[in-house]
C-alpha positions as CSV (number, residue, x, y, z in Angstrom):
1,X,7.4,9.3,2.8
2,X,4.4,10.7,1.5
3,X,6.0,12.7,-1.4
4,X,5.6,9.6,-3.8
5,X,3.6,9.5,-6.6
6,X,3.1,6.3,-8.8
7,X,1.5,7.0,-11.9
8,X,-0.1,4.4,-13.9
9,X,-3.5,2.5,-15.0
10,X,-5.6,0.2,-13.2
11,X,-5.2,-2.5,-16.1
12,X,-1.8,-2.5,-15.4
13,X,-0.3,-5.6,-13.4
14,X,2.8,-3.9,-13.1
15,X,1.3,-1.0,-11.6
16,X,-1.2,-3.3,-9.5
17,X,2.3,-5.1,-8.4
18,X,4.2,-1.9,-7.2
19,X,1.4,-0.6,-5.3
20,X,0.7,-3.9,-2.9
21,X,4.6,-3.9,-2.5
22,X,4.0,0.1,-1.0
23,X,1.0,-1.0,0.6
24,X,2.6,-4.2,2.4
25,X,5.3,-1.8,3.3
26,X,2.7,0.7,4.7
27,X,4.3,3.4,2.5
28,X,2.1,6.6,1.6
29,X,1.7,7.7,-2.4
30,X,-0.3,9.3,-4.0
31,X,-1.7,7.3,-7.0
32,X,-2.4,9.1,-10.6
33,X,-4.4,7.0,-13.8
34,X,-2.8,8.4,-16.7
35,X,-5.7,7.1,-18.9
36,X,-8.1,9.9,-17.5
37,X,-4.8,12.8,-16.6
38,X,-3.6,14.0,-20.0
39,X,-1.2,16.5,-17.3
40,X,0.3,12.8,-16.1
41,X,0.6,11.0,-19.2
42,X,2.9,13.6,-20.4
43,X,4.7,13.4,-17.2
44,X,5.4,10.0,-18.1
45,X,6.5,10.8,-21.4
46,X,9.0,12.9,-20.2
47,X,10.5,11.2,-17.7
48,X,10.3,8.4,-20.3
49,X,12.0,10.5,-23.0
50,X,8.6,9.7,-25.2
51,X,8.0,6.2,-24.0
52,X,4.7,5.3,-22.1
53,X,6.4,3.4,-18.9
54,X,4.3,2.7,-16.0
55,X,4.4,2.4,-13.0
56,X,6.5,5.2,-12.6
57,X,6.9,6.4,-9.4
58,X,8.2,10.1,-8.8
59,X,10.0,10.6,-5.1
60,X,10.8,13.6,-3.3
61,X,14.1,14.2,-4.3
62,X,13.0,14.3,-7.5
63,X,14.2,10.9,-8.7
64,X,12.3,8.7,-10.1
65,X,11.8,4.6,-10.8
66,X,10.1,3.0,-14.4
67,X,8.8,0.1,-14.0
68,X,10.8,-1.1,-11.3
69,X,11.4,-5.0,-10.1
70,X,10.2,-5.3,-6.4
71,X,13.1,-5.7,-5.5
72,X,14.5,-2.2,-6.7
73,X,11.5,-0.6,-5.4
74,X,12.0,-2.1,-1.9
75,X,15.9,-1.1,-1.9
76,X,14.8,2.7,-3.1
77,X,12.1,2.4,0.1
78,X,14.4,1.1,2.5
79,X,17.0,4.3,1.5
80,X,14.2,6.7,1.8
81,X,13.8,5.5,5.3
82,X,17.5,5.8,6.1
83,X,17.9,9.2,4.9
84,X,14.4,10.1,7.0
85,X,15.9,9.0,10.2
86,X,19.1,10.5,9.5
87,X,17.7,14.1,8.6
């Protein structure tokens, strides 16, 4: 599960939030601080459709979460980890 990528700021409680809830569930991502990636902000604003959202975290599969509950986060972890064991 190391194909995540959370992009976000480090002022960002939200963002601060999603990461310890990866971290406590010793998932891999990659972080990216769209204040100093122009390339990522407008990542964000696409995926957005023009809104500046963060977290959001990008998966494998190409699907992707905006500023997700922990709880939502945790249930799109826990199917990741399914669908690894299964493949």
């Amino acid at each position: 599960m190391s194909d995540i990528t959370v992009y976000g700021t480090t002022t960002c409680s939200d963002c601060r939030r999603s990461t310890r809830l990866l971290d406590d569930h010793q998932v891999a991502y990659r972080w990216v601080n769209i204040e100093t990636d122009p390339v990522a902000t407008a990542m964000v604003l696409e995926l957005n459709r023009g809104a500046r959202v963060i977290p959001t975290i990008v998966f494998a599969d190409g699907s992707f979460l905006a500023e997700p509950s922990d709880a939502e986060l945790a249930a799109k972890i826990a199917l990741l980890g399914s669908s690894a064991t299964q493949g």
